[in-house]
C-alpha positions in Angstrom: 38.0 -13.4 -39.5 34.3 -13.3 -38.0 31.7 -11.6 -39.7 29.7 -10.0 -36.7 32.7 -8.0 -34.8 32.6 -7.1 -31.2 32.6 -3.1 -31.7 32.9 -2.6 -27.8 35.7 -4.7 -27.4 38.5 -3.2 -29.4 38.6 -1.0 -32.7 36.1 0.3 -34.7 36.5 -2.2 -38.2 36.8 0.4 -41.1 33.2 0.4 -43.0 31.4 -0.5 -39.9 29.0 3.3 -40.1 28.2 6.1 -38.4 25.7 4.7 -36.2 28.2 1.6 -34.8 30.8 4.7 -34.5 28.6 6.5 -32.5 27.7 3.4 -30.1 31.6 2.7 -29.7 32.2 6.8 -28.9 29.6 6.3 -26.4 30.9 3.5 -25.0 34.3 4.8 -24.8 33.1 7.7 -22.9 31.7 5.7 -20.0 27.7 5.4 -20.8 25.8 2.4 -20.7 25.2 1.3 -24.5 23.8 -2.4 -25.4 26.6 -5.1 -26.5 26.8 -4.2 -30.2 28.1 -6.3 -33.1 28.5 -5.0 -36.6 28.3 -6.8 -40.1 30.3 -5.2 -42.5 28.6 -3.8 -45.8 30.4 -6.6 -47.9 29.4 -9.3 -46.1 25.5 -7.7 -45.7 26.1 -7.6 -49.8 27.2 -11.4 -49.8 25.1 -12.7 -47.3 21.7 -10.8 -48.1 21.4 -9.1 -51.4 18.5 -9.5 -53.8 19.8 -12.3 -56.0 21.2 -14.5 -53.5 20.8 -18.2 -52.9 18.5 -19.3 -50.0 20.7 -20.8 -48.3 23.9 -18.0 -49.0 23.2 -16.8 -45.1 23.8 -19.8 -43.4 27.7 -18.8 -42.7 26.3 -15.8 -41.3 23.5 -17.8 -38.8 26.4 -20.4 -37.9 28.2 -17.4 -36.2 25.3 -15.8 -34.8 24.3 -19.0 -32.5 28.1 -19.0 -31.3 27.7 -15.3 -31.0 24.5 -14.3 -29.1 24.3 -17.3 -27.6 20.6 -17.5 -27.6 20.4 -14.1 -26.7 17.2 -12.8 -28.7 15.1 -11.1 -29.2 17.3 -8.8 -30.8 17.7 -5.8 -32.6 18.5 -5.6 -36.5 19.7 -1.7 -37.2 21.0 0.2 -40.3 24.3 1.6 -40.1 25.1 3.4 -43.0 28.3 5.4 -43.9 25.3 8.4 -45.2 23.7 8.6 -41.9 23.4 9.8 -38.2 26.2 12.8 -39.7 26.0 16.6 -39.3 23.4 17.0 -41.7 22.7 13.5 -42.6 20.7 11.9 -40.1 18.9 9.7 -42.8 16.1 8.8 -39.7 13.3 6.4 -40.3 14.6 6.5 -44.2 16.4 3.1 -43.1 15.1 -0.2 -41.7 15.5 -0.8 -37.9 14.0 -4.9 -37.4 13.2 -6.7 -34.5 14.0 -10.7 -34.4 12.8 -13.0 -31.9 14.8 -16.2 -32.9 17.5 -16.9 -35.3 15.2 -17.5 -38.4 14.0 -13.8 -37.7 17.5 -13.0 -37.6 17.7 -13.2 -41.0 14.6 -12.1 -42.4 15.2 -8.8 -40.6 18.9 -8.7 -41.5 17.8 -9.1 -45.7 14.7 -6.2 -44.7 17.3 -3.8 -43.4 19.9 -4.6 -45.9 17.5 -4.2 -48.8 16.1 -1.0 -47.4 19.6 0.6 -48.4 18.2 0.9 -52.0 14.6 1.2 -51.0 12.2 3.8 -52.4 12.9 5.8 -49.1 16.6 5.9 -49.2 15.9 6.7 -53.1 13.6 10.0 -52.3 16.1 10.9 -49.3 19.2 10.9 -51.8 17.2 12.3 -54.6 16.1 15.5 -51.5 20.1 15.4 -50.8 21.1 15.8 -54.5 22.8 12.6 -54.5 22.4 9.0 -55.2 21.5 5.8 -52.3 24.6 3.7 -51.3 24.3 0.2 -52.2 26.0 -3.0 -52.9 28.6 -4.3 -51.3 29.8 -0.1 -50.6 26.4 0.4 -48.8 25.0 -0.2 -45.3 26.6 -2.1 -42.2 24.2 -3.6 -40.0 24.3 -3.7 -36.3 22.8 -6.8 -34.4 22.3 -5.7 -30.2 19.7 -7.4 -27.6 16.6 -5.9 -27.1 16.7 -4.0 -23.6 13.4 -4.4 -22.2 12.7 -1.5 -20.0 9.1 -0.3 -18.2 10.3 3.4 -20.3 12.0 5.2 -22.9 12.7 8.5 -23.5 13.9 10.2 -26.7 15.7 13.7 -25.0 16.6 16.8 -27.8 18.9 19.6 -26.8 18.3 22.6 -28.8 20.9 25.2 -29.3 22.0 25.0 -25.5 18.6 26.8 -25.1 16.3 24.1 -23.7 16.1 20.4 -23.3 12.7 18.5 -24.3 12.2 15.3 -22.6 9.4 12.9 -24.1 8.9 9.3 -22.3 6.9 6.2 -23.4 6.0 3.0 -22.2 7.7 0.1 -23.8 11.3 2.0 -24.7 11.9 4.6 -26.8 10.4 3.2 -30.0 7.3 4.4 -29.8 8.7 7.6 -29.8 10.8 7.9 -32.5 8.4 5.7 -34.5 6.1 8.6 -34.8 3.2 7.0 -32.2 3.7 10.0 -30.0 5.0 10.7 -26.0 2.8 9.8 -23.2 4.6 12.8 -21.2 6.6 15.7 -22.2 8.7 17.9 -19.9 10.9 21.0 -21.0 14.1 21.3 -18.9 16.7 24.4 -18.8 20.5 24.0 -19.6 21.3 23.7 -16.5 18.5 20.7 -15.8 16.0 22.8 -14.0 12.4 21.5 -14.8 10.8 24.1 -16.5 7.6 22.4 -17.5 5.7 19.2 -17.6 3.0 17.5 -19.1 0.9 14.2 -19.2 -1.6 12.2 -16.2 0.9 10.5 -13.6 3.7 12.4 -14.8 7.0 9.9 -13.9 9.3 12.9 -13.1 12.5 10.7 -11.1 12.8 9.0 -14.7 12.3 12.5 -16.5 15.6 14.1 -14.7 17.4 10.3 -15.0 16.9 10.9 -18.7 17.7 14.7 -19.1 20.7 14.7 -16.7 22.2 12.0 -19.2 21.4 13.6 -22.3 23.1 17.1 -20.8 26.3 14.6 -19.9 26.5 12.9 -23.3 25.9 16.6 -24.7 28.9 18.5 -22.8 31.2 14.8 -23.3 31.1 14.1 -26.9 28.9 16.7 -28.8 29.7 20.4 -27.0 28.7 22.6 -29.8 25.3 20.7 -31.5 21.6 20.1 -31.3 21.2 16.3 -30.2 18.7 14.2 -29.8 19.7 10.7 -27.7 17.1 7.9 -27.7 17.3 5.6 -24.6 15.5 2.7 -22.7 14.7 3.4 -19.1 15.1 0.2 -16.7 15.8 0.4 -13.4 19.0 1.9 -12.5 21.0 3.9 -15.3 19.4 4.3 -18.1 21.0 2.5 -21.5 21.7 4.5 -24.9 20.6 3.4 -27.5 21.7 6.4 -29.9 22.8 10.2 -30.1 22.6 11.6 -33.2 23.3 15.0 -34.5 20.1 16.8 -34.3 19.4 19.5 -37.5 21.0 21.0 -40.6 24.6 20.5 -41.9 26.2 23.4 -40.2 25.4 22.6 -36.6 23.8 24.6 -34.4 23.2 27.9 -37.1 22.7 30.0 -34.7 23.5 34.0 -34.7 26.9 35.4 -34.7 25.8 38.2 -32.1 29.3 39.5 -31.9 29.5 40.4 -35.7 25.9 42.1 -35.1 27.2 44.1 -32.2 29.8 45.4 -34.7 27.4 46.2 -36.9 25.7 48.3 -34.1 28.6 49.9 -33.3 29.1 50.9 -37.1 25.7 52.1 -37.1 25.8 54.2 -34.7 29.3 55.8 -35.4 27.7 56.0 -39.3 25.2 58.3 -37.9 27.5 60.5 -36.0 27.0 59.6 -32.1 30.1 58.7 -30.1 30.4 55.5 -27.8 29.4 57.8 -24.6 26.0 59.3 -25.8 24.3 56.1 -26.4 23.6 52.8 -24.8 22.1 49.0 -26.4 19.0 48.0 -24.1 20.0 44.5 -22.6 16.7 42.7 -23.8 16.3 39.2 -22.0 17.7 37.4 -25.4 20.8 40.1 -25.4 21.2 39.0 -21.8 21.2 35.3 -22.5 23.6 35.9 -24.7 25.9 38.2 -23.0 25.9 36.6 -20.0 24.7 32.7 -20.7 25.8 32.2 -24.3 22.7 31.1 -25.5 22.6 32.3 -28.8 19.6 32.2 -31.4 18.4 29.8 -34.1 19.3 32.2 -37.9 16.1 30.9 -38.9 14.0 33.2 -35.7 13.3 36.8 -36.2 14.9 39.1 -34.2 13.0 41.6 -32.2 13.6 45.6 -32.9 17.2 46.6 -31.2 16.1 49.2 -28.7 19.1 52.2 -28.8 18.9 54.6 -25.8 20.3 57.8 -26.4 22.1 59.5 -23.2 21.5 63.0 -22.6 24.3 64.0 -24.8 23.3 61.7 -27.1 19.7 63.4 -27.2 21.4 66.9 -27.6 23.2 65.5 -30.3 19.7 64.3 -32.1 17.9 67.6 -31.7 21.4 69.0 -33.5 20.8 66.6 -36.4 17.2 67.8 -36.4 15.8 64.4 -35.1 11.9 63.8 -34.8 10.7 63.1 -31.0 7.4 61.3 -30.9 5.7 60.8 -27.2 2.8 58.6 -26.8 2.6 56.7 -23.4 5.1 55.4 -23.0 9.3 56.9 -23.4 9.7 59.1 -26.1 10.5 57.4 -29.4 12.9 59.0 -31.7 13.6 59.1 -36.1 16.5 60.8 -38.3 14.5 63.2 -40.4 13.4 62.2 -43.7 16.1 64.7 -45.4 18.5 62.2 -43.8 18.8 60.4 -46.3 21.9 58.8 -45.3 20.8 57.4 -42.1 17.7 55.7 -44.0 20.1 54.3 -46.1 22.0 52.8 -43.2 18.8 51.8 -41.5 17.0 50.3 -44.3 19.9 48.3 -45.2 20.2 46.6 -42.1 16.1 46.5 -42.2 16.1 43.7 -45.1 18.5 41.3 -43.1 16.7 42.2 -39.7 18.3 44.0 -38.0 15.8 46.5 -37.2 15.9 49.5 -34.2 13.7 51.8 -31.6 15.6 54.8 -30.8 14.6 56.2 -27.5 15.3 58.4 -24.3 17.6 57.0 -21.8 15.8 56.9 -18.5 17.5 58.5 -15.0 19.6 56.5 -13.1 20.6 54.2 -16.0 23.8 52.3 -15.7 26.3 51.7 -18.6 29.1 48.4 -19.3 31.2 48.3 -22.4 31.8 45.5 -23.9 35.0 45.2 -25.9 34.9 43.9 -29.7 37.2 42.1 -31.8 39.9 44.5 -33.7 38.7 47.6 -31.6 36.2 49.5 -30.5 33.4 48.6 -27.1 29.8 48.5 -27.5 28.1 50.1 -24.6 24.9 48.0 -22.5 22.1 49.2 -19.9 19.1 47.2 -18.9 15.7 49.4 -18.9 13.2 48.5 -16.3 10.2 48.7 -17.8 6.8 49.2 -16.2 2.8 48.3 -16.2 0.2 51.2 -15.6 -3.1 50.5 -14.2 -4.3 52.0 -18.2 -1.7 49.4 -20.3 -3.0 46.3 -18.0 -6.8 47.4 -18.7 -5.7 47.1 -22.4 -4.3 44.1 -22.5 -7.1 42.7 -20.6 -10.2 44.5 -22.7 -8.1 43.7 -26.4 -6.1 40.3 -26.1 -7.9 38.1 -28.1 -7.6 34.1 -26.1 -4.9 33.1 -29.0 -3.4 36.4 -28.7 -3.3 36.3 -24.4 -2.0 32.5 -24.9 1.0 33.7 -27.1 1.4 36.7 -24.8 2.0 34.5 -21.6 4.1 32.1 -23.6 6.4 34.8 -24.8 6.9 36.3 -21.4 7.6 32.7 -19.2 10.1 32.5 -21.8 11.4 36.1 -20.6 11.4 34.8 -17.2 12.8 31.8 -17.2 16.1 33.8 -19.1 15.5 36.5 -16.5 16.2 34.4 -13.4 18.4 32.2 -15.3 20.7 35.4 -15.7 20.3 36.3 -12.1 21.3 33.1 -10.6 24.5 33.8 -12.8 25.1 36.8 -11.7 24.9 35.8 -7.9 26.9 33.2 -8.5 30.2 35.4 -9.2 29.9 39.0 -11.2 31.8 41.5 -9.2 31.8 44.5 -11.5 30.0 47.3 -10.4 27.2 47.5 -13.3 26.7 43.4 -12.2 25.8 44.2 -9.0 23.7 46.6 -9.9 22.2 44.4 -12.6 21.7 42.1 -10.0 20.2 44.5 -7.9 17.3 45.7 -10.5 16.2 42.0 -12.0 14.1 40.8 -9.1 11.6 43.9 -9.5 12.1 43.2 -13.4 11.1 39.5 -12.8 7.8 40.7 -10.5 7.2 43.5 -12.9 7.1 40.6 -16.0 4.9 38.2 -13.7 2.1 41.1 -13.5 2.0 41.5 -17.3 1.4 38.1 -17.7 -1.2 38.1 -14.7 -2.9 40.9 -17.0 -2.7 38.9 -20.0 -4.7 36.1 -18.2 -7.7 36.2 -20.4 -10.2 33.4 -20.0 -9.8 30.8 -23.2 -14.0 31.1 -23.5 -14.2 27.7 -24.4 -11.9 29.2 -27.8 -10.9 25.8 -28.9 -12.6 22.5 -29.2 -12.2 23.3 -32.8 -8.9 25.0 -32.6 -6.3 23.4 -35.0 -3.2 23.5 -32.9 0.5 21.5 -32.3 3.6 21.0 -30.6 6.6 23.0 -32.0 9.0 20.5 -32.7 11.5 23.7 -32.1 9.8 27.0 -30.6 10.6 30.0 -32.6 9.3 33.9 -32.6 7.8 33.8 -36.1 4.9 32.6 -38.0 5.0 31.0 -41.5 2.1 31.7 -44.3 1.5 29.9 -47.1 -1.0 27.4 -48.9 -2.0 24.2 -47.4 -1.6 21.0 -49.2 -3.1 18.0 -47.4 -2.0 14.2 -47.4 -1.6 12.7 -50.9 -2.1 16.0 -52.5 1.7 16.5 -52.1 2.1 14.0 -55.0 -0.2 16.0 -57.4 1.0 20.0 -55.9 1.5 22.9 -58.3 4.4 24.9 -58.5 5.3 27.1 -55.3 6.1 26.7 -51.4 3.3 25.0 -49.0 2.2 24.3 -45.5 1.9 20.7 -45.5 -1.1 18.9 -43.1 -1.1 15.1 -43.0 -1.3 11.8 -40.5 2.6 11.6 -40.8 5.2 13.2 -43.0 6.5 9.8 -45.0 10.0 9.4 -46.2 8.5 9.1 -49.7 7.9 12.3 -50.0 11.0 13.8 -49.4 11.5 14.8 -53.1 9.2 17.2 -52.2 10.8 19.0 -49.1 12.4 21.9 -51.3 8.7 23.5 -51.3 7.5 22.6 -48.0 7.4 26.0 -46.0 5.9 23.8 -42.7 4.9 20.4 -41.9 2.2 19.6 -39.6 1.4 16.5 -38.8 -1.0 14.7 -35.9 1.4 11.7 -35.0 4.9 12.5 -33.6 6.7 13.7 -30.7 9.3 16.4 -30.8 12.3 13.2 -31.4 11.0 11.3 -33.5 12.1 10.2 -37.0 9.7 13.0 -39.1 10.8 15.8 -36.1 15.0 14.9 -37.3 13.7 14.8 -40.6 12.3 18.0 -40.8 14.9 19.8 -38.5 17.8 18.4 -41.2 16.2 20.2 -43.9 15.3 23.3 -42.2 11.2 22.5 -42.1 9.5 23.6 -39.5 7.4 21.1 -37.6 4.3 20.8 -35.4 3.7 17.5 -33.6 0.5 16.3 -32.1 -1.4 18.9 -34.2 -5.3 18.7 -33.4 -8.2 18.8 -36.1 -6.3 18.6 -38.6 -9.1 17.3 -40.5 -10.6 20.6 -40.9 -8.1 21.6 -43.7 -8.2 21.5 -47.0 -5.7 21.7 -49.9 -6.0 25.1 -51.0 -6.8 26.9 -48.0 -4.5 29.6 -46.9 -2.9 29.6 -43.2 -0.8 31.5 -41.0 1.3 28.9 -38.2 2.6 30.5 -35.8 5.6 28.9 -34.3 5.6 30.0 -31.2 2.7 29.0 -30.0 1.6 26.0 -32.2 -1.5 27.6 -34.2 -2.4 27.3 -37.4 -5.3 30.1 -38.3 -7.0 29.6 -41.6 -6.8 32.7 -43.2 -8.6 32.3 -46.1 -10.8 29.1 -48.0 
């Protein structure tokens, strides 16, 4: 029986590990993947553990000249039965070598075998509540050539909401390594280029690289944030790995249908009928409803906006309802002798779930949309407006920061805006579609003028700003202490933000306190980015002045738009 088996040539030997699975599923599925052979964790145990004779590998080298056939330099990587799983990526924790002849061949083999019961893979297991695999039950390692390419790109999918695309020169490990991207682009689902970044941008290998993540995505992984590293020559681009991208269950997003129950609860609790109200189709409600992008649990949902329909509102001024007006629709509250509907209301409060009850304007049209075991929940899309006196106070009170975030926030509002529309020209029939269809374009002008208003000039705001990349973008900001490189060894009791060069798998003890990481190496697919996303840290890459913090201080980071503000020394 040989030691290094052909994994792309027949079946996947039992023990081979989740990374040589993955190579053989992608394989199997028609994309281009290096030749890869696996040696099995009893043989990496014979051939390379710590108390074995000098010469003990020389079986192993025998088969490898027949093998490669003087095909080096090649690639030494961990495959180990605890990583690259839902929830158990293990990246960087494990040793990936390069060897340039056959005497490398077996340095890096012992390096990567070895690492299975390094101090990394000991800190990971210890984060994990569990112990390292070793011996001859530990790690198989996978031996492929080197594929020398001009690029790589590391390409992560989040929660079918947008695909992040980072290239390199030199293939994808510098990248994942932690060195950082030369260029970034943001691409839709669909594989519309949304944004760009980076001098000499090399946009043909961009869309090569996101149109084969969004392949490998719908083919083998429908339903979960990836990220796939590859190496860029010319013609189709090789895979190198896809990996499960995030925490153990998946995707975690929102179960909007059980919310939209609750809605419909609510509002039967507090004694209107299905006809006299109507659920404001926000951009992220119509996403959902008519894209299916749903919503990380971990963002904060905006207020629900409830519009009450004319017998609705005569209903309200029966229950003895407050009606405030101030600019803009009237806004309406149960009484405080309600104390019922508080009740209701606050409960839903302290898991979110928070609403704005106001007048439904003229002309508003109503869908219904059916629930599990009964029941519809009723939908209209409010056109909302700009006068000249809102746009002269955005301009005379946005702070820079604040204008920035603004303009973020609504390009995000567009881009699911005309996302929905080209949906809903593609085939909706029903009446309220067309009619949806119909309203968006003025909605889409009518969000482009806000964020004209919100056009604020920086004012040279930021040589000193401290600001990163969002490893994942989400509506919310996160306060808490700093703690700043090595500190982390010597922190106190309590959750921190924590600032350093790189987040290092030693530390990962530590990652039950650490409300953020922010780091200046990195790129949004690299190793500390899957790290992080596996555990449920938030992340900023490429994070500027750093240096300017201080263990102690007190900051807010926002993760929307990449800022960290020092609140308080």
């Amino acid at each position: 029986m040989p030691y290094l088996r052909d994994i792309l040539a027949g079946p996947l030997p039992e023990g081979a590990g989740a990374k040589a699975a993955g190579a053989a599923a992608l394989a199997a599925a028609g994309f281009r993947v290096p030749r890869s052979w696996v040696l099995l964790p009893g043989d990496a145990f014979k051939f390379f553990r710590r108390d074995a004779a000098p010469r003990a590998c020389e079986p192993f080298l025998a088969e490898a000249v027949r093998t490669l056939r003087g095909s080096f330099p090649v690639m030494v990587r961990s495959s180990s039965l605890l990583e690259d799983r839902p929830g158990a990526a293990a990246p960087g924790v494990y040793r990936s070598e390069l060897a340039r002849d056959l005497l490398g061949l077996a340095a890096a083999a012992a390096r990567c075998a070895a690492s299975a019961a390094g101090p990394a893979a000991r800190e990971y297991a210890r984060a994990r509540g569990g112990r390292p695999a070793a011996g001859r039950a530990g790690m198989a390692l996978l031996v492929q050539p080197f594929v020398a390419a001009p690029l790589g790109a590391v390409c992560t999918l989040y929660h079918r909401q947008e695909l992040v695309v980072e290239l390199a020169r030199g293939g994808a490990a510098p990248i994942t390594s932690g060195a950082g991207a030369r260029w970034r682009a943001v691409f839709s689902p669909d594989g519309k280029l949304r944004e760009k970044a980076g001098p000499g941008f090399p946009l043909r290998a961009a869309r090569a690289a996101a149109a084969e993540a969004l392949r490998i995505q719908r083919a083998l992984y429908p339903s979960s944030n990836i990220s796939v590293e590859m190496a860029l020559p010319a013609g189709r681009p090789v895979i190198l790995q896809a990996r499960v991208f995030g925490a153990a269950e998946g995707a975690a997003l929102l179960d909007f249908t059980a919310i939209y129950i609750e809605i419909e609860a609510l509002m039967r609790g507090l004694g209107f009928a299905t006809a006299e109200w109507a659920l404001s189709e926000t951009p992220a409600l119509l996403a959902q409803n008519y894209l299916g992008l749903s919503r990380p649990v971990s963002e904060t949902l905006e207020h629900f906006v409830v519009t009450l329909r004319p017998a609705g509102l005569a209903r309200a001024r029966r229950l003895r309802w407050l009606i405030v007006r101030h600019q803009g629709e009237p806004t309406l509250f149960p009484p405080r002798s309600d104390r019922g509907a508080h009740r209701k209301l606050s409960a839903l409060a302290a898991r979110g779930l928070l609403f704005i009850f106001r007048e439904a304007p003229a002309g508003s049209r109503v869908k219904r949309l059916r629930l599990p075991g009964g029941g519809s929940l009723p939908f209209t899309f409010v056109l909302s407006s700009l006068s000249a006196n809102e746009a002269a106070f955005i301009r005379r009170r946005l702070t820079a920061a604040g204008a920035s975030a603004m303009r973020e926030r609504l390009q995000r509002e567009l881009d699911l805006l005309g996302a929905v529309l080209k949906k809903l020209r593609a085939g909706d029939k029903s009446a309220y579609g067309r009619w949806l269809r119909a309203a968006l374009p003025a909605q889409l002008a009518q969000l482009g003028r806000q964020r004209a208003a919100a056009a604020v000039p920086e004012r040279g705001a930021g040589k000193a700003e401290i600001k990163g990349v969002p490893a994942r973008r989400e509506d919310r900001v996160v306060e808490a202490p700093a703690v700043v490189g090595r500190d982390i060894l010597r922190a106190g009791r309590g959750r921190f933000i924590y600032a350093a060069h790189d987040f290092e798998p030693s530390f990962l003890s530590r990652i039950g306190r650490v409300a953020a990481v922010a780091i200046s190496r990195g790129a949004v697919g690299s190793h500390a980015a899957a790290i992080c996303a596996e555990f449920g840290v938030p992340l900023l890459v490429e994070t500027e002045n750093l240096n300017r913090l201080r263990t102690g201080d007190s900051l807010r980071l926002d993760l929307a738009t990449g800022r960290i503000t020092v609140l308080t020394r």
